[in-house]
C-alpha positions in Angstrom: 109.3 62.6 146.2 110.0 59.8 143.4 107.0 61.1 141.7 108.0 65.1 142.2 111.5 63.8 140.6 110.2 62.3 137.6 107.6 64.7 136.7 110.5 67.2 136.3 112.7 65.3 134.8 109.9 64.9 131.9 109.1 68.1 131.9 113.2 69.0 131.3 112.7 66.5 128.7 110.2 67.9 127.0 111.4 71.4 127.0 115.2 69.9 125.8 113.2 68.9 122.9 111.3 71.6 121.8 115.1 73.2 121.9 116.4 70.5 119.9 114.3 70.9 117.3 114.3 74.5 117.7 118.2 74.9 117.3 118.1 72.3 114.1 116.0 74.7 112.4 118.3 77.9 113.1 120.2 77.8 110.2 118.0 75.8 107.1 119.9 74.9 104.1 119.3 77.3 100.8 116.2 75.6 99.3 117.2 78.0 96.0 121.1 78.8 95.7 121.9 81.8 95.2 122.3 82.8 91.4 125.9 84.4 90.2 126.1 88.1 89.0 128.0 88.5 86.3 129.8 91.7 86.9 129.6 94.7 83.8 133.8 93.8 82.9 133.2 90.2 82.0 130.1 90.8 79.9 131.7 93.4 78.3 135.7 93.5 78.5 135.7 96.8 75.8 134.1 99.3 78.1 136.0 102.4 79.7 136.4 102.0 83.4 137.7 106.1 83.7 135.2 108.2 84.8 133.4 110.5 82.7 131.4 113.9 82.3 127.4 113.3 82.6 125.2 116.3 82.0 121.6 115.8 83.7 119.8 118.4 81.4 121.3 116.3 78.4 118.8 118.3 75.9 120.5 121.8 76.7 122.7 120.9 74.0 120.9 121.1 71.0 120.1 124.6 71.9 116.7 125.5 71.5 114.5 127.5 74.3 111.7 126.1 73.2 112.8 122.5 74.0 114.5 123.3 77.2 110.5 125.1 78.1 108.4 122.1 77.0 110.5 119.4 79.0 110.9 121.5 82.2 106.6 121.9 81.6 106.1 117.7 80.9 108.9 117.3 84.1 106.7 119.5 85.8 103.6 118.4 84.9 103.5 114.9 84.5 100.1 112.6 85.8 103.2 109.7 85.4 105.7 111.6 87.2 103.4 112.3 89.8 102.1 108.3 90.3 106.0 107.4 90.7 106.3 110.4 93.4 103.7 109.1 95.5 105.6 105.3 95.3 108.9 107.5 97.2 106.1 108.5 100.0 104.8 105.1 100.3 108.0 103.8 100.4 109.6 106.3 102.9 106.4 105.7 104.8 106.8 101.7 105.2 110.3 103.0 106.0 108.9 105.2 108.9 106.6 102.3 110.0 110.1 99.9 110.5 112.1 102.6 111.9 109.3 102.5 114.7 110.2 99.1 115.9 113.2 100.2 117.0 111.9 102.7 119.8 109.5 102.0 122.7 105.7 101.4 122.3 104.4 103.5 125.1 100.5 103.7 125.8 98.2 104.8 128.5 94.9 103.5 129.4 91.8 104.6 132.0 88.7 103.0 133.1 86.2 103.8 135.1 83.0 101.7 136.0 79.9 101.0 137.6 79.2 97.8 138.8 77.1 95.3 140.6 79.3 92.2 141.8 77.0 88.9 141.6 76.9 87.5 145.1 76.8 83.9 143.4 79.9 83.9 142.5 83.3 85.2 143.6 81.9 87.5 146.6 83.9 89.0 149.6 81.5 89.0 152.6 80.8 92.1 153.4 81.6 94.3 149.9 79.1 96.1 148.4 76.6 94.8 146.2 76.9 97.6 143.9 81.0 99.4 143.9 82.8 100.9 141.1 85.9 100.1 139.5 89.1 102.0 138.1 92.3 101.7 136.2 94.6 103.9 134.8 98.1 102.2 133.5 100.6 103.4 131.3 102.5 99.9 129.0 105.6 99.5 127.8 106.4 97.4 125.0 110.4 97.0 123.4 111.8 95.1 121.1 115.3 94.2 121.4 116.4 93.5 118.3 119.5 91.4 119.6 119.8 89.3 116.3 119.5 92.1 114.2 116.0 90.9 112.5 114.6 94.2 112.4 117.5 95.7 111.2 117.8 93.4 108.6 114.0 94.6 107.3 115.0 98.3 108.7 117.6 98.2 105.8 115.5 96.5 103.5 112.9 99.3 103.3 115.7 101.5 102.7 117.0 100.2 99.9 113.0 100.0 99.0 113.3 104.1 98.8 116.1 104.0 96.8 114.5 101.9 94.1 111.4 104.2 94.4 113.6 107.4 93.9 115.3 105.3 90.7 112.2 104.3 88.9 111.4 108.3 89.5 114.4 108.7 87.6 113.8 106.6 85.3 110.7 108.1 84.1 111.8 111.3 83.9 114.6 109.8 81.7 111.8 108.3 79.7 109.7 111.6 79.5 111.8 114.4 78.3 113.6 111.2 75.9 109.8 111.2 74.7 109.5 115.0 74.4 112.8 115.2 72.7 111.9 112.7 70.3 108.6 114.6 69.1 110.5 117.7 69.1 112.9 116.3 66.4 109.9 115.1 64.4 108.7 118.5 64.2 111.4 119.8 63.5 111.8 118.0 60.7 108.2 118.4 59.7 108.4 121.9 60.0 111.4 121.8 57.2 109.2 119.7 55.1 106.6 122.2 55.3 108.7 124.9 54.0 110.1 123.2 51.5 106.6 121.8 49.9 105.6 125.1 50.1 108.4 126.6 48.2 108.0 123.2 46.0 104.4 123.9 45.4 104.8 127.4 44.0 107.8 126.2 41.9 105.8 123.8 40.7 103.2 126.1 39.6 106.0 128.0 38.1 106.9 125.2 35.7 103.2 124.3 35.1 102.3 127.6 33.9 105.3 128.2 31.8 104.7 124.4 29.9 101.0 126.0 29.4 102.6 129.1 27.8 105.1 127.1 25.8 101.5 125.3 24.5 100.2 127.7 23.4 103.1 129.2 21.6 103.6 125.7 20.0 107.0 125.2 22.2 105.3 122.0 24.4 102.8 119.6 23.5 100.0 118.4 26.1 101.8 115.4 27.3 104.3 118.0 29.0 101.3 120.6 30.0 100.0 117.5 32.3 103.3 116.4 33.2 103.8 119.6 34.7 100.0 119.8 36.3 100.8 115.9 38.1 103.2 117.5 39.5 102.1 120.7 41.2 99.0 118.7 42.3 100.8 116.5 44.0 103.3 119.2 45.6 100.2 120.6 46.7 99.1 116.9 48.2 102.6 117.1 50.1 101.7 120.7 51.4 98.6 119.6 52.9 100.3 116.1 54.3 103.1 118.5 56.3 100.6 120.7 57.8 98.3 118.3 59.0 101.5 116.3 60.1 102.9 119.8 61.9 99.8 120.1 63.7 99.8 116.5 64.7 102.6 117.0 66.5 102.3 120.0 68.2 98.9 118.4 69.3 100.9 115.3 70.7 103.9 118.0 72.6 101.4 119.5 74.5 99.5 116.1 75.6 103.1 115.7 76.6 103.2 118.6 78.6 99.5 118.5 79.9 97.9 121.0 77.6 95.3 121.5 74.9 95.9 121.2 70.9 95.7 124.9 70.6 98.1 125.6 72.6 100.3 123.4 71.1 99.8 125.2 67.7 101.0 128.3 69.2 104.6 126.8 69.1 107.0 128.0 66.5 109.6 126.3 64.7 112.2 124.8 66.5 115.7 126.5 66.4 117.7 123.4 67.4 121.4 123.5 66.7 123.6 120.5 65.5 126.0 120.0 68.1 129.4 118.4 68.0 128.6 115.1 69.7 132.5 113.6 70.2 131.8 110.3 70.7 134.3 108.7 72.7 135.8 105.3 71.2 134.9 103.4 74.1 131.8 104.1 76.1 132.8 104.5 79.4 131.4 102.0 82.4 130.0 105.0 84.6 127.6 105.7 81.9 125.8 102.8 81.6 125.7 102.2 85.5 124.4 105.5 86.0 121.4 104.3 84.3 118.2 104.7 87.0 116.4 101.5 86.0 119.5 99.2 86.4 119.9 101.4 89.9 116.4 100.4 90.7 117.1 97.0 89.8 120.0 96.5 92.2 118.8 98.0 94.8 115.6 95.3 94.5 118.6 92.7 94.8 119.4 94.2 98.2 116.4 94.4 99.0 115.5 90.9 98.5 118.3 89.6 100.2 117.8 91.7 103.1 114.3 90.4 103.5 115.4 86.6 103.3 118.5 87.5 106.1 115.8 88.7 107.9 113.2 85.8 107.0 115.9 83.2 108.6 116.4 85.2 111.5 112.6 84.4 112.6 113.5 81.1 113.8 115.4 82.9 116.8 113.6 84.1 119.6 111.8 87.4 119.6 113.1 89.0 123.1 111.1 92.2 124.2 110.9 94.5 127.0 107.2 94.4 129.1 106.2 96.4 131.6 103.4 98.3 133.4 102.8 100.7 136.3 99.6 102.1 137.4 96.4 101.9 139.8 93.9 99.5 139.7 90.6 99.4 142.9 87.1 98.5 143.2 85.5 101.7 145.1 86.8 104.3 143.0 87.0 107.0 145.8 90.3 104.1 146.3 92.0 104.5 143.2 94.8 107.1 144.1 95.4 105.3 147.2 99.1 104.0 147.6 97.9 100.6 148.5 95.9 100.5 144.7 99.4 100.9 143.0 100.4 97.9 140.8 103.8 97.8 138.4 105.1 94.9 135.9 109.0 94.7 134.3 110.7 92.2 132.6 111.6 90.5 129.6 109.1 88.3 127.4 110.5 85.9 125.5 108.8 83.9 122.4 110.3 81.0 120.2 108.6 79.2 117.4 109.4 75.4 117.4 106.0 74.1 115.6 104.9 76.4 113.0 103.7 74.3 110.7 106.8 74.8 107.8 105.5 78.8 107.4 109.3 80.0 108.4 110.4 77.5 106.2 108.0 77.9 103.6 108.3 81.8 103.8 112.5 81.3 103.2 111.9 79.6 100.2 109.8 82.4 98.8 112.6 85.3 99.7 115.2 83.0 98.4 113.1 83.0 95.0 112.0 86.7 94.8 116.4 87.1 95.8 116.8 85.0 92.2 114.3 86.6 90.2 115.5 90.1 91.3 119.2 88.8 90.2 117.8 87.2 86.8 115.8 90.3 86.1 118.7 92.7 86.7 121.5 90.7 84.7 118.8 90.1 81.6 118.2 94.2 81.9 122.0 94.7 82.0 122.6 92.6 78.8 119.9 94.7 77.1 121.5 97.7 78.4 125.2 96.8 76.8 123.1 95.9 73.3 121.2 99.2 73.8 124.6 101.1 73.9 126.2 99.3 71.4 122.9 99.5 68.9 122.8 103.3 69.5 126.7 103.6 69.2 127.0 102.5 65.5 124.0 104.1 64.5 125.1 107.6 65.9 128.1 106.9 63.7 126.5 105.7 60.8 124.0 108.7 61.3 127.0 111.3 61.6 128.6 110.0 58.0 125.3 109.9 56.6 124.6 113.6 57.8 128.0 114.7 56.7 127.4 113.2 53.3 124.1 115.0 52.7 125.2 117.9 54.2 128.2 118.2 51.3 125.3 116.9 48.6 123.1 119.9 49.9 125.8 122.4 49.7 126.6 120.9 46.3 122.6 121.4 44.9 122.6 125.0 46.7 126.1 126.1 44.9 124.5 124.8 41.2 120.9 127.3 42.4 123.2 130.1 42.7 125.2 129.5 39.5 121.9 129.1 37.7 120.2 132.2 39.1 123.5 134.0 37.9 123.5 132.6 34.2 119.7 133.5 34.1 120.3 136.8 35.4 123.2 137.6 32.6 120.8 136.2 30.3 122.4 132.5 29.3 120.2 130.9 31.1 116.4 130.8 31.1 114.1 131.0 34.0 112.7 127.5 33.2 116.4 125.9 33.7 116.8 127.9 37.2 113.4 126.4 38.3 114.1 122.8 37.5 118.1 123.6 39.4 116.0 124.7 42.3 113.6 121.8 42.5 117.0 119.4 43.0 118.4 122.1 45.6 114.9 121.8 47.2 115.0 117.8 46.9 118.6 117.6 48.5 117.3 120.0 51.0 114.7 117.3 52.2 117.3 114.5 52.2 119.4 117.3 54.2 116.9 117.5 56.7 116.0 114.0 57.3 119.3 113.3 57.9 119.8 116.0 60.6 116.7 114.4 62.2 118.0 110.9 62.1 121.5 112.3 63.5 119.9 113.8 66.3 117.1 111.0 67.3 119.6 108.8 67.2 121.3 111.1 69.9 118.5 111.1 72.5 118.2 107.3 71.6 121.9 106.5 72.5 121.4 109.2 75.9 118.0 106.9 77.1 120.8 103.8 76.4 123.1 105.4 78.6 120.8 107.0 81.5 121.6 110.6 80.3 124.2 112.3 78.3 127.5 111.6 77.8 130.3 114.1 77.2 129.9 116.1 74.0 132.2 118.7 72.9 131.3 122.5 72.2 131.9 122.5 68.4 128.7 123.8 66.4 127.8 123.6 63.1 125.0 125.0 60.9 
């Protein structure tokens, strides 16, 4: 009796241990504290907090048919695009797979055998040498999540879809940003073209009036090759624009998934300078609408939900076991009522030695939590210098375009007055040609600037995470 007595006393010993050590390990201090997010406000007191009006086809405004085709085709098409749709799947599949911890693991299982029982070892006198043997059993396995670990990791996959569908975002942001991009380029390509060509045959104007003045004793040679430098190297530019027009219609329609020559089929661009408004202060919605700084965040949730979840493994997993079906040896007995057999109840299972991997695995979540914090805030104070970068150089590219718009005009009204003079006969053709060839210069500078204006544009909409609100005022 003494001896009954003490062996259960050490056995309650043993087992008040094992909890003991078990319930000083519930709740482990932070290894890593938790790093501060500095919200958007205090990094940056000047932004707007009123909401404002976002356009998801940003590139609608400038106009064109042709642009509006060839980003719906790369949106479309896109090897990239298609890589970050299959990351959504995979993650709306590992959210399928958590989602299934939540129901009941139900399985059925059969057997059915032939055997001979060896009379050498466990042997009921009088059974067959040679019987057979059957099963059939449907399980049940549940998990009741009453700590709320696997809806911790439940929640965590979800937030892993919504990074997914972000970073798809994101890329499409950074696609038809791209396309845009090339587009102005050849646009202002295609403006250089026509205006070396027009160049060109000026040029051979000039050089073949300075040869007529030669030989009329009106010019000397040193103003016959003057003239010849020149047109060759207007010709030189020529050739330079149309390999550099064909260049980049061969690099749209990589961007769109098709070959060179179809890219050479495209015609000028028709884009349209649009009155772009910018507000005085950017407004906050803008910049947190962007879908990489989304992504970000929600890898922050994510991160945390996963180390909630990591510290809940040092409770005990509780599940739901059961069992019913038939079991015999002599099959013709298997359906019999007395071959019936059933299990239900709950199963319990607690780590207390684990050699530090709960611990060890804590520490890890608590330093992928940090790094998701320190990679959002660094991406966030890029994002405010982005916005503030492409601010002041949409301004400075407006004045600069408005400038060179009234210096173009300018050139193009002293063209006009010299074609009039030369047609009235005060002027001579010599003196409209050398007007023109400033018009033509002023035309390029024109033209540069419009591209500048508007690249600045789509850089300052991939700063923001699409457009901001632009005005319907148009100008030529």
């Amino acid at each position: 009796m003494i001896h009954s007595i003490s062996k259960n006393m050490r056995n309650i010993l043993i087992i008040g241990f094992a909890l003991l050590l078990s319930s000083c390990a519930l709740f482990p201090r932070d290894s890593l504290p938790e790093q501060a997010i500095k919200p958007l406000e205090q990094l940056e007191p000047q932004l707007d907090t009123k909401a404002s009006q976002i356009s998801d086809e940003w590139w609608k405004a400038f106009g064109d048919p042709q642009l509006n085709r060839l980003i719906s085709l790369g949106l479309k098409n896109s090897p990239s695009l298609e890589t970050s749709g299959a990351r959504i799947v995979a993650a709306q599949a590992m959210l399928d797979t958590e989602k299934a911890a939540f129901l009941p693991q139900i399985g059925v299982s059969g057997q059915l055998d032939r055997e001979q029982l060896s009379q050498n070892y466990i042997f009921v006198p009088g059974m067959p040498v040679y019987t057979g043997y059957g099963l059939a059993s449907a399980s049940l396995n549940w998990s009741i999540d009453i700590w709320g670990k696997q809806k911790k990791y439940f929640d965590a996959a979800k937030n892993q879809v919504i990074a997914a569908q972000a970073n798809y975002r994101a890329s499409q942001l950074l696609l038809a940003t791209t396309i845009a991009r090339i587009y102005l380029d050849y646009d202002r390509m295609t403006q250089a073209r026509a205006l070396f060509t027009r160049d060109a045959d000026l040029k051979k104007s000039l050089y073949q009036i300075a040869r007529d003045k030669q030989r009329t004793g009106l010019a000397d040679a040193i103003q016959v090759n003057q003239r010849q430098v020149e047109f060759e190297t207007a010709e030189a530019n020529l050739s330079q624009a149309n390999l550099g027009v064909k260049m980049l219609q061969h690099q749209l329609a990589a961007l769109v998934q098709e070959g060179p020559s179809w890219g050479e089929t495209l015609n000028a661009p028709t884009l349209k300078v649009v009155g772009l408004g910018l507000p005085e202060v950017i407004p906050s919605n803008l910049l947190e609408r962007r879908p990489d700084l989304q992504a970000l965040l929600s890898q922050i949730d994510v991160a945390k939900l996963q180390l909630d979840g990591a510290k809940l493994e040092y409770l005990p997993d509780v599940n739901l076991a059961g069992f019913i079906g038939v079991q015999s040896f002599g099959i013709s007995q298997l359906f019999n009522s007395r071959s019936q057999q059933f299990s239900i109840g709950p199963a319990i299972s607690l780590p207390i030695f684990d050699g530090g991997a709960i611990a060890a695995n804590i520490t890890g979540k608590e330093s992928a939590r940090n790094q998701a914090i320190a990679n959002y805030q660094e991406q966030l104070v890029q994002a405010l210098r982005d916005v503030a970068d492409g601010v002041g150089s949409m301004r400075s590219s407006q004045a600069n375009f408005e400038s060179y718009k009234t210096t173009f005009q300018s050139a193009k009204s002293n063209y006009e007055i010299a074609r009039q003079r030369a047609k009235v006969g005060i002027s001579s053709q010599e003196a409209v040609l050398t007007t023109e060839q400033s018009y033509l210069a002023q035309g390029q500078n024109f033209a540069d600037a419009k591209a500048k204006m508007l690249t600045a544009n789509v850089v300052l909409v991939q700063a923001l995470g699409g457009s901001y609100l632009q005005h319907s005022k148009k100008s030529d």
